[in-house]
DOVEXMI-874019 format. One line per 4 residues: for each residue x, y, z of C-alpha. Coordinates in steps of 0.001 Angstrom, whole numbers, plus 500000, padded with zeros to 6 digits. Layout:
X/Y/Z ~ ...
% end
This chain:
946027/515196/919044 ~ 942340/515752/918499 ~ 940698/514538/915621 ~ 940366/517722/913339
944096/517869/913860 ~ 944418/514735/911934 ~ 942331/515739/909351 ~ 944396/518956/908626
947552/517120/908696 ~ 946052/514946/906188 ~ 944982/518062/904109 ~ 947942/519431/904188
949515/516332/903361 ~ 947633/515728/899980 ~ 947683/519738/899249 ~ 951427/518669/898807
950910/515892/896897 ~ 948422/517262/894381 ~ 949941/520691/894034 ~ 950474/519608/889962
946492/520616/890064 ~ 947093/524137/890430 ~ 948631/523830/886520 ~ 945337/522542/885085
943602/524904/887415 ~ 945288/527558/886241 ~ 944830/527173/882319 ~ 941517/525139/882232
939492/526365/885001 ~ 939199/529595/883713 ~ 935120/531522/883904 ~ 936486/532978/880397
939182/531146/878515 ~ 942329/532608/876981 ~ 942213/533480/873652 ~ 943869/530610/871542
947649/531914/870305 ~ 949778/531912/866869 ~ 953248/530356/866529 ~ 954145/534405/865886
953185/534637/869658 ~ 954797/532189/870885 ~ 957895/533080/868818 ~ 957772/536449/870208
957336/534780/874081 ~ 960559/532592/873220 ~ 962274/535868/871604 ~ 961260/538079/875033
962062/535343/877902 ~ 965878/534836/878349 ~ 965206/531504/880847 ~ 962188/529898/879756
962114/530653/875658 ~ 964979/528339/874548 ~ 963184/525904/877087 ~ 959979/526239/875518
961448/526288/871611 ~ 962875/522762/872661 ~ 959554/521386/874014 ~ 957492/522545/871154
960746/520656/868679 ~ 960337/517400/870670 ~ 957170/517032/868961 ~ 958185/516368/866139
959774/513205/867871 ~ 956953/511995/869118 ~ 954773/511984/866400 ~ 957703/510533/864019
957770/507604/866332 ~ 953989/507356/865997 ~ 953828/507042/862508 ~ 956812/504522/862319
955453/502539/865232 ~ 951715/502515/863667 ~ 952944/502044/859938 ~ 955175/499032/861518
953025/496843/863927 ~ 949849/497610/861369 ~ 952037/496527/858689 ~ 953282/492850/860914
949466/492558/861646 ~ 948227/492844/857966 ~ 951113/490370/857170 ~ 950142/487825/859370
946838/488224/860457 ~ 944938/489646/858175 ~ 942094/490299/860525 ~ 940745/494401/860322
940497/494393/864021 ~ 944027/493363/865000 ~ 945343/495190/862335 ~ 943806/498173/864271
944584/497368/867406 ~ 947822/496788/865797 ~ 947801/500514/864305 ~ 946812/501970/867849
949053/500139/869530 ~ 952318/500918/867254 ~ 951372/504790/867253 ~ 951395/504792/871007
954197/502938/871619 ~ 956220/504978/868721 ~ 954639/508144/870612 ~ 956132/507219/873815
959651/506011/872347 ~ 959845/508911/870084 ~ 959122/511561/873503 ~ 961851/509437/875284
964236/510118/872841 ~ 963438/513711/872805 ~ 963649/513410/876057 ~ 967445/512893/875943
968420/514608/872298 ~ 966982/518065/874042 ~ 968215/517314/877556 ~ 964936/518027/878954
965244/515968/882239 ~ 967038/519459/883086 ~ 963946/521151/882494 ~ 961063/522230/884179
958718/521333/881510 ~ 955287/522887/883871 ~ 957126/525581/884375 ~ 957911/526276/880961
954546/526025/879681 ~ 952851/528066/882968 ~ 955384/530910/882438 ~ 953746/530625/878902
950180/530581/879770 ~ 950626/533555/882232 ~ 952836/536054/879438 ~ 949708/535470/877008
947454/536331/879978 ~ 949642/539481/880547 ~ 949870/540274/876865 ~ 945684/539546/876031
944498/541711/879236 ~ 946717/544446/878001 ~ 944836/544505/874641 ~ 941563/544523/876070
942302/547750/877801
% end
């Protein structure tokens, strides 16, 4: 085993590894990008696909999760820090803090009141991105 044989092994190893890439090639490195999309449109994409609508209708609901859990955890730990502290920095590193940590605990329940460990998030949101690519080219021509 030569040397350049290595070295394609280990490309082919880390091609594996980092295949998540494609995703953000795929939507962000674009020469021209997409035109951005409604909530009509993406009513009508979880309307048309039978597999990855309902999918997609429950990620875009678990956001409301998340950003309920950032507003308790920020109102919360800024609220402890004012109490006791009364400094303005740790009462916004306080803030910060709470709102990410609500964030995160809010997505993890989500996580489990949706049942979205069954789902292939990427997927869902790809399948997405490539219906509004179908559905803009077929308006420009």
């Amino acid at each position: 085993m030569g040397i350049g044989e290595h070295f394609e092994g280990v490309k082919r190893h880390w091609e594996r590894n980092l295949g998540f890439l494609d995703y953000f090639k795929k939507v962000y490195g674009r020469a021209e990008p997409l035109p951005k999309w409604s909530d009509a449109d993406v009513e009508e994409f979880i309307a048309s696909d039978p597999v990855y609508g309902p999918q997609l209708k429950a990620l875009r609901e678990s956001r409301k999760f998340a950003l309920a859990g950032a507003l308790v955890g920020a109102a919360h730990l800024s609220g402890v820090a004012f109490k006791y502290s009364k400094a303005p920095h740790g009462v916004v590193l306080a803030t910060g803090f709470g709102a990410v940590t609500g964030a995160v605990l809010g997505a993890e329940v989500a996580e489990h009141w949706y049942q979205l460990y069954k789902v292939d998030k990427q997927g869902a949101n790809l399948r997405f991105i490539y219906w509004w690519e179908d559905k803009v080219s077929g308006q420009k021509s």
